[in-house]
PABARO-974214 format. One line per 8 residues: number of its first residue (from 1); their letters; for each residue x, y, z of N, C-alpha, C. Coordinates in pm, whole numbers, plus 50000, padded with zeros to 5 digits. Layout:
! PABARO-974214
NUM	a	X/Y/Z/X/Y/Z/X/Y/Z; ...
//
This chain:
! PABARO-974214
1	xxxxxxxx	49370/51090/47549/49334/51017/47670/49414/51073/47788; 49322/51065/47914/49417/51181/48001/49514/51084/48104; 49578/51131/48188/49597/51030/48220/49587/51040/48390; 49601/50918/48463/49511/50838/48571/49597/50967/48691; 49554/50977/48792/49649/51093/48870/49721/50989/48933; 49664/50856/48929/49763/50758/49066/49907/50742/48920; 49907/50751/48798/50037/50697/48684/50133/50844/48709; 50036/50994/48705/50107/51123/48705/50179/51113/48908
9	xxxxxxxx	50114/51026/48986/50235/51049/49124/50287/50925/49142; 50316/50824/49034/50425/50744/49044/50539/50754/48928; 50507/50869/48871/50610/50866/48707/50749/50929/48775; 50842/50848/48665/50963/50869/48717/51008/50887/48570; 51172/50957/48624/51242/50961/48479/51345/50977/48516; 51367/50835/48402/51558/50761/48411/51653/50927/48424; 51777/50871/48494/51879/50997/48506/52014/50866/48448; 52117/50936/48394/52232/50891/48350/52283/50777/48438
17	xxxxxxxx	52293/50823/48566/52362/50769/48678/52270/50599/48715; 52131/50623/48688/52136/50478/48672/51984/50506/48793; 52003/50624/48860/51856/50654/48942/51793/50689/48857; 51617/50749/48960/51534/50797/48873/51479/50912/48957; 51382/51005/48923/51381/51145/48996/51219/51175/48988; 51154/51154/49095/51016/51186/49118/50992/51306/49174; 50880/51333/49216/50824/51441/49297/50688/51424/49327; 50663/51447/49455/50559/51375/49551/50433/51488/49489
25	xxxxxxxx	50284/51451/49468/50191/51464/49432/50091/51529/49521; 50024/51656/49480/49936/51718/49572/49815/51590/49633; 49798/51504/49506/49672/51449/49511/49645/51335/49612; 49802/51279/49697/49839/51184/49766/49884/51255/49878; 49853/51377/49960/49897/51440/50060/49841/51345/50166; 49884/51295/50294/49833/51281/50414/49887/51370/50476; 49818/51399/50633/49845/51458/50727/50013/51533/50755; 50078/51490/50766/50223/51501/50744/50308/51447/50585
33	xxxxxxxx	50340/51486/50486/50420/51468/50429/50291/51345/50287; 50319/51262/50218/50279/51213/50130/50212/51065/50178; 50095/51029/50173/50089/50923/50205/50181/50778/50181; 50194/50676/50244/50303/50612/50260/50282/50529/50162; 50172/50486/50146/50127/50290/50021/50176/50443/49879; 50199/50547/49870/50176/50626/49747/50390/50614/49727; 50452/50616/49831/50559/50649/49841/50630/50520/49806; 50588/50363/49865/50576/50233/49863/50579/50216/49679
41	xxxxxxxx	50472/50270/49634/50436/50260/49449/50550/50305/49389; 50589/50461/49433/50690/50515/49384/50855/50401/49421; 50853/50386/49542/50966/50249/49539/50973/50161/49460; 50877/50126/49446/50857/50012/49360/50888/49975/49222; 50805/50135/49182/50855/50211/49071/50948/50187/48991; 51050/50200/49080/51182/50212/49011/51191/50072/48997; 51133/49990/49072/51209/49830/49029/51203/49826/48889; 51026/49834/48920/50899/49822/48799/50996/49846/48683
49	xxxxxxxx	51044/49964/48633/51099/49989/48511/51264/50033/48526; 51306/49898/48593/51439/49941/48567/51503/49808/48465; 51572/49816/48355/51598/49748/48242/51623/49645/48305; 51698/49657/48389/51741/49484/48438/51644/49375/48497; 51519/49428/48527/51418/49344/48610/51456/49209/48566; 51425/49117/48666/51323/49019/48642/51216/48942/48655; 51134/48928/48639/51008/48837/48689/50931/48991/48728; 50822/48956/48809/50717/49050/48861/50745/49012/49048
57	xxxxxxxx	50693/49122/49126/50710/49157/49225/50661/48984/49336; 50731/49008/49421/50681/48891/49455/50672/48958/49652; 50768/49049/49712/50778/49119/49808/50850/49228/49775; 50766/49325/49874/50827/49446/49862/50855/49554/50036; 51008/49563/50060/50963/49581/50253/50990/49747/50193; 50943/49815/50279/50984/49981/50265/51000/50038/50394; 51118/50096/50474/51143/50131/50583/51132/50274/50578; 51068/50361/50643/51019/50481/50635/51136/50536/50767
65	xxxxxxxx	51264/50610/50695/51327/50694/50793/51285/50817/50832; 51220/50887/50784/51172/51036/50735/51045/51079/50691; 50974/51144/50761/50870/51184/50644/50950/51294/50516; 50854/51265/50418/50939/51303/50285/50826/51428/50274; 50945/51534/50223/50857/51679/50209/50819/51698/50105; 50732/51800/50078/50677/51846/49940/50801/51818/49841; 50818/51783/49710/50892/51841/49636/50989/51720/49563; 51076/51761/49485/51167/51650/49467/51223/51517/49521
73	xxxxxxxx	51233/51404/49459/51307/51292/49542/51377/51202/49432; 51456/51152/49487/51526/51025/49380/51548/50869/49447; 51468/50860/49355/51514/50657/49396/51645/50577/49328; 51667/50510/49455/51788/50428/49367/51740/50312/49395; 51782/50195/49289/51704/50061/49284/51825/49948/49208; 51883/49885/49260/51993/49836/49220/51940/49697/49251; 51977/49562/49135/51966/49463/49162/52079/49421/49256; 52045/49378/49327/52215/49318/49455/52233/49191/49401
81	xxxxxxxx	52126/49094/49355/52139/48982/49323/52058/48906/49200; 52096/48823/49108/51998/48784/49021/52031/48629/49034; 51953/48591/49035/51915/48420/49027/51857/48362/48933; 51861/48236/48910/51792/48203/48798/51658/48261/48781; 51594/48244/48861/51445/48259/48854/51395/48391/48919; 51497/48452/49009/51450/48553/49145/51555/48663/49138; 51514/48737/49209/51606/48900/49162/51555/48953/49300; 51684/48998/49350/51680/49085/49473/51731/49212/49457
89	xxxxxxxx	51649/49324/49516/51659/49446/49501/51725/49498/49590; 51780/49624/49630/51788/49716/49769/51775/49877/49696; 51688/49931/49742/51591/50016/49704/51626/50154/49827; 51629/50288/49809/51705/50365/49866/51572/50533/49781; 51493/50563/49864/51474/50772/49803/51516/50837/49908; 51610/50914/49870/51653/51052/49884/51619/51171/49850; 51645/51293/49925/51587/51374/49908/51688/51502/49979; 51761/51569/49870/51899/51678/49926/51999/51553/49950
97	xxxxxxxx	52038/51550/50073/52139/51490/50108/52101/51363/50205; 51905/51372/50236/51911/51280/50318/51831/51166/50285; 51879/51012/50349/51791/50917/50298/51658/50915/50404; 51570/50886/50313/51442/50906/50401/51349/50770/50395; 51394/50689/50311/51312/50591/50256/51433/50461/50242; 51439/50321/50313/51551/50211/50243/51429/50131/50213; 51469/50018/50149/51356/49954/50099/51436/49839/50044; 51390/49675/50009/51450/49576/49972/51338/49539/49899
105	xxxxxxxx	51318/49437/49790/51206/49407/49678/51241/49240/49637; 51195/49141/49644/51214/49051/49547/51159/49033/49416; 51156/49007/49304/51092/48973/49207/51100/48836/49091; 51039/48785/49090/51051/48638/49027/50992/48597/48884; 51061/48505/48852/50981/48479/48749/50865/48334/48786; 50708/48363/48773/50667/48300/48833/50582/48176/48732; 50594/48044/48828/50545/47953/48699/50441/47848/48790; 50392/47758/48675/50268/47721/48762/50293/47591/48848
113	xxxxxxxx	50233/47574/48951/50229/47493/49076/50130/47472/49142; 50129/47381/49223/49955/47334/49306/49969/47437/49331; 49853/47490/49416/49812/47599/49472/49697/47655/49543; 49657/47698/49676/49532/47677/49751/49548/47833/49785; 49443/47871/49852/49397/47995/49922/49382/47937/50059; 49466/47935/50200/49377/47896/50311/49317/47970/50354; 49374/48135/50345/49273/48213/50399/49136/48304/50315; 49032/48216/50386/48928/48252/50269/48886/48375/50259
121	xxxxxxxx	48837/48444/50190/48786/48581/50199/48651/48597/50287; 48636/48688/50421/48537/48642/50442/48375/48707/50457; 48319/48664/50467/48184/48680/50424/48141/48811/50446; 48090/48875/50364/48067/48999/50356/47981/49072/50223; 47892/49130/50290/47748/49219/50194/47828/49249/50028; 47839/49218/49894/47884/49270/49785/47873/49421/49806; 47996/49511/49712/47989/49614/49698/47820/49679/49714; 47765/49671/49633/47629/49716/49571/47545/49735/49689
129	xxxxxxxx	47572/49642/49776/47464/49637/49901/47504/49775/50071; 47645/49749/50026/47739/49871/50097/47755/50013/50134; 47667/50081/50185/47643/50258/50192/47837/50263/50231; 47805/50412/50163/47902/50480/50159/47953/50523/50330; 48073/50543/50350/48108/50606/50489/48032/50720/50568; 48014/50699/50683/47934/50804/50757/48034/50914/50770; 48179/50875/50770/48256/51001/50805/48369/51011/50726; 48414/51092/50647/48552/51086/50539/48646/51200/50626
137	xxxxxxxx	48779/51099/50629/48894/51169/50675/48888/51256/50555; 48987/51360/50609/49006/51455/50550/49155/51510/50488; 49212/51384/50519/49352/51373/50415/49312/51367/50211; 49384/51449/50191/49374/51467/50022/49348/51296/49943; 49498/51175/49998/49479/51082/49948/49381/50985/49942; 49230/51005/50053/49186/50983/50099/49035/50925/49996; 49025/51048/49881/48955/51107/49792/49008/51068/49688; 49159/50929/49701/49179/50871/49562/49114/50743/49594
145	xxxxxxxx	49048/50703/49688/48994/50593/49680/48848/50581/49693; 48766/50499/49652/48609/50426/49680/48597/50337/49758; 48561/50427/49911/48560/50320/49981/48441/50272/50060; 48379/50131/50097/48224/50101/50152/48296/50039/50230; 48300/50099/50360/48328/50005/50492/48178/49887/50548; 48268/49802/50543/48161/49700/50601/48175/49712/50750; 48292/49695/50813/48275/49716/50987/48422/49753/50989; 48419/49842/51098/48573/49912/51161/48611/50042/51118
153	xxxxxxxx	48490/50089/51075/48523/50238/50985/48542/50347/51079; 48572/50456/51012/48684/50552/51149/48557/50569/51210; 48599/50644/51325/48492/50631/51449/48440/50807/51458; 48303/50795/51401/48222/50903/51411/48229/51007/51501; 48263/50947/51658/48281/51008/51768/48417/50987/51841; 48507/51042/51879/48612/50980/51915/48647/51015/52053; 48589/50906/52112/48508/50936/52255/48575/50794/52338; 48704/50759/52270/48751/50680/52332/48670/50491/52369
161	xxxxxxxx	48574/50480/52309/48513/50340/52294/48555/50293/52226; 48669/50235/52133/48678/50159/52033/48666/50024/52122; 48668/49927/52077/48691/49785/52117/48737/49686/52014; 48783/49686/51905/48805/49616/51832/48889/49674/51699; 48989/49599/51651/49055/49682/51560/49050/49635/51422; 48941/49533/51373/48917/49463/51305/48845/49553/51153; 48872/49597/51087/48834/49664/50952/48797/49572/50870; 48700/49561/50743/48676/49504/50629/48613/49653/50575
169	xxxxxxxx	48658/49604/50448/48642/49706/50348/48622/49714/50184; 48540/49699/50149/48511/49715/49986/48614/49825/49943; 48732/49860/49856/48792/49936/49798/48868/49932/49672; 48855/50059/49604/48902/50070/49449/48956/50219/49402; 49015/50250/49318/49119/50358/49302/48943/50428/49217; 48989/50582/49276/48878/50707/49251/48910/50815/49160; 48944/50804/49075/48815/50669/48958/48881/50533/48951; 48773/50477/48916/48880/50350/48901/48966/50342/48794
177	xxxxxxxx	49068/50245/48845/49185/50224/48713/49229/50102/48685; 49266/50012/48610/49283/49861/48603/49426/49836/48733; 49383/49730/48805/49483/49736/48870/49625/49632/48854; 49724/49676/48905/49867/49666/48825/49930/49666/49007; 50065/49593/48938/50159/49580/49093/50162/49732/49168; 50223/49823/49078/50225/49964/49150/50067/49967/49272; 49990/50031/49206/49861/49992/49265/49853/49955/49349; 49872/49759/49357/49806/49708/49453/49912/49744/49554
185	xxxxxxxx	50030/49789/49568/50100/49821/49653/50103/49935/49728; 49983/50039/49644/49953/50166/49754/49823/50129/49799; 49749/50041/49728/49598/50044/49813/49645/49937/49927; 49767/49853/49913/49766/49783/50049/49803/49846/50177; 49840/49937/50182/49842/50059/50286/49713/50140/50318; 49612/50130/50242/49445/50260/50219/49426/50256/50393; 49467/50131/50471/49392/50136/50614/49408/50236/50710; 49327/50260/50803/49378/50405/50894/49438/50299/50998
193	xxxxxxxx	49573/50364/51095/49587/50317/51182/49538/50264/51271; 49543/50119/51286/49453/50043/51379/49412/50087/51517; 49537/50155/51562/49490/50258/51659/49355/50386/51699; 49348/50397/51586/49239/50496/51607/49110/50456/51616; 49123/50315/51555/48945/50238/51527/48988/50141/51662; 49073/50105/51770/49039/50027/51852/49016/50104/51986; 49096/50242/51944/49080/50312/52085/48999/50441/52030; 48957/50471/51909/48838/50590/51898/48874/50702/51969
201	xxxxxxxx	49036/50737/51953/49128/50828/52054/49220/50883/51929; 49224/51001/51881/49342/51067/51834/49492/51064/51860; 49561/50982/51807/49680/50983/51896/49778/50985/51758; 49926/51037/51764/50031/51045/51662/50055/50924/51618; 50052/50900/51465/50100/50752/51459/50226/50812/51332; 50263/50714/51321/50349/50673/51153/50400/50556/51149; 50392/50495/51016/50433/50372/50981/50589/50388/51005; 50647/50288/51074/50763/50265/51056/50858/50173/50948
209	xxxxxxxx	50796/50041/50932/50840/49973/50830/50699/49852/50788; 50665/49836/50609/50565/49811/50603/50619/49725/50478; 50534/49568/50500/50615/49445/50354/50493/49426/50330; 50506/49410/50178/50393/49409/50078/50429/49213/50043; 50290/49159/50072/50410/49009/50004/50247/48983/49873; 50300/49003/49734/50184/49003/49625/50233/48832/49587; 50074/48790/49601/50047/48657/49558/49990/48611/49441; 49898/48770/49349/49842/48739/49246/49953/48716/49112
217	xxxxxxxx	49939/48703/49025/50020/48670/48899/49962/48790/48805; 50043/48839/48719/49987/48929/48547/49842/48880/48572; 49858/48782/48507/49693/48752/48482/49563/48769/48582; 49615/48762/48707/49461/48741/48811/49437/48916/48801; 49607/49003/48816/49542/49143/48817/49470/49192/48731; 49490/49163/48573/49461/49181/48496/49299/49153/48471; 49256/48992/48544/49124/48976/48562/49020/49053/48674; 49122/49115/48734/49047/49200/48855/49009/49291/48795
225	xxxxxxxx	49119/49355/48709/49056/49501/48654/48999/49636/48711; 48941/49669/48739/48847/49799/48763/48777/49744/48895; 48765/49597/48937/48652/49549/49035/48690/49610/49179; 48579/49593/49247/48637/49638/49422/48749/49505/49455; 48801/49539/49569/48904/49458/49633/48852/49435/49812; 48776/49314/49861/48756/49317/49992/48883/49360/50060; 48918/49425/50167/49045/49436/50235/48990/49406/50386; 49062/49364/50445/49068/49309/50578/49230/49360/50674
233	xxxxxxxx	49176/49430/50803/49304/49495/50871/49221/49449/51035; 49371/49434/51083/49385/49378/51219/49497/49416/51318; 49538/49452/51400/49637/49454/51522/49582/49308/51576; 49806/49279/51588/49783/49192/51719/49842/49252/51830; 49897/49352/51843/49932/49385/51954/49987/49559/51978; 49929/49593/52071/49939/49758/52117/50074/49742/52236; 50208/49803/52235/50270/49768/52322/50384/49887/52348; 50394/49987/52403/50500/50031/52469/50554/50161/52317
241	xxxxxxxx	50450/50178/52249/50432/50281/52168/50472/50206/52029; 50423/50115/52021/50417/50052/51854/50318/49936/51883; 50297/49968/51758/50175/49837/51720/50176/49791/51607; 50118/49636/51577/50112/49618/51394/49999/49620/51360; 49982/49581/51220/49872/49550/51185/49902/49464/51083; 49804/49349/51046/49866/49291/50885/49643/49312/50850; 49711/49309/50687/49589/49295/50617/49599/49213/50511; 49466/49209/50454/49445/49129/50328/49376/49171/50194
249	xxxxxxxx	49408/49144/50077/49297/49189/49974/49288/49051/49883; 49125/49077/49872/49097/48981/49802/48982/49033/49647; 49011/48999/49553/48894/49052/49463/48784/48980/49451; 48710/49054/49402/48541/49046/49414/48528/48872/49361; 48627/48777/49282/48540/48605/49274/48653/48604/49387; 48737/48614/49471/48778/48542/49636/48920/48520/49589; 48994/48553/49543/49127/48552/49491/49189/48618/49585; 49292/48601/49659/49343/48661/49764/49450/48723/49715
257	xxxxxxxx	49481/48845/49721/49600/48933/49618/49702/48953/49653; 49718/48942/49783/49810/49013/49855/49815/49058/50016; 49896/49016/50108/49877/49019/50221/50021/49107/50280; 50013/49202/50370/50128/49284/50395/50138/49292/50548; 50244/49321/50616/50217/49354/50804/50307/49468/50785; 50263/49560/50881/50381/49673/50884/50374/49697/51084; 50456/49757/51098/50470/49794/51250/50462/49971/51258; 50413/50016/51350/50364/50179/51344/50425/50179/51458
265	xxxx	50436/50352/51479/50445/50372/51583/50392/50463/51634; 50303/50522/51776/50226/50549/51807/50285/50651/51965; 50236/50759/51969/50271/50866/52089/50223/50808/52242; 50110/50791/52205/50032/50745/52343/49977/50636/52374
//
């Protein structure tokens, strides 16, 4: 059985010292350096399988100092704190001598309680009914996902009309793969900078710092499986060369998975 290319660019392997030692993946290239939700997995990573865990991910922040170059990197992932129930991380990849990546993680052990969805998933054509994109970026990581934009998809012409920065999106790993915390923590990044779909203008962006907060449990991912994931992305505000965006994913019966905001920053 072969195995998935998103498991071969998050594999790590324990070192004595207590880190672990990756190396960034042709198959996850963006524009500059490795896409970021791919770099986010690899953080995570290390929580994921470091002996001491506890519980499953509950937030995950990742502060992007650096774009990270082709080639080697090492994560360090140290519990700072354990609690009865909750475990706090501080999370650190390097690369030579420099840090390029800090990062903080909670993880819990999670048990059952009332519980509501207020924000509903919202209405939108099923996968099946969904044509494929009129236009595919042309970043490598781009081509690990299946994606049917319902509205906000990159802009055909970039002729400066955007008006709205509002995305929904049918999406799933290409091919698909059952989805797992790693995972949902790089497809919660899949969005293009809100910038480009509100102003339909080429302009430099990069994420500066981006929090993953996962609401599903083992089990709901486990019931998602292979299915599409609606995603939903928004800016509230364009200001003085940064902007955010937060999004949402929800799976195909309305289960809301996970909601993240990150802040970018932007040239023009």
């Amino acid at each position: 059985m072969s195995t998935h290319v998103f498991d071969e660019a998050i594999a790590l392997q324990a070192q004595p010292d207590g880190s672990w030692t990756g190396h960034t993946h042709p198959a996850y290239a963006n524009m500059v350096g490795p896409f970021g939700g791919i770099t986010a997995a690899q953080a995570l990573n290390g929580v994921l399988q470091h002996p001491e865990r506890l519980g499953d991910p509950v937030s995950l922040t990742v502060n992007f100092c650096a774009a990270l170059t082709d080639g080697p990197f090492t994560v360090m992932a140290r519990a700072a704190r354990t609690n009865r129930s909750t475990q706090h991380w501080t999370i650190e990849i390097q690369q030579g001598d420099a840090i390029v990546m800090t990062g903080t993680a909670v993880t819990a052990v999670r048990r059952e309680t009332w519980g509501v969805d207020e924000e509903p998933m919202p209405l939108c054509p099923p996968p099946a009914e969904v044509p494929p994109p009129q236009v595919m970026a042309p970043m490598e990581f781009v081509k690990r996902y299946e994606q049917l934009p319902v509205t906000g998809q990159l802009p055909a012409v970039w002729d400066g009309s955007g008006h709205s920065s509002l995305t929904q999106i049918w999406v799933r790993d290409n091919p698909p793969r059952p989805l797992d915390f790693a995972s949902l923590a790089c497809i919660s990044d899949v969005f293009f900078p809100r910038v480009f779909i509100r102003r339909a203008t080429h302009v430099p962006v990069g994420t500066v710092s981006l929090t993953v907060y996962f609401h599903a449990s083992t089990e709901q991912l486990a019931q998602t499986g292979t299915g599409y994931l609606l995603g939903q992305a928004q800016a509230q505000a364009f200001r003085n060369g940064f902007f955010d965006q937060s999004s949402q994913l929800w799976n195909e019966a309305g289960v809301l998975l996970v909601t993240t905001h990150q802040i970018v920053y932007y040239k023009q």
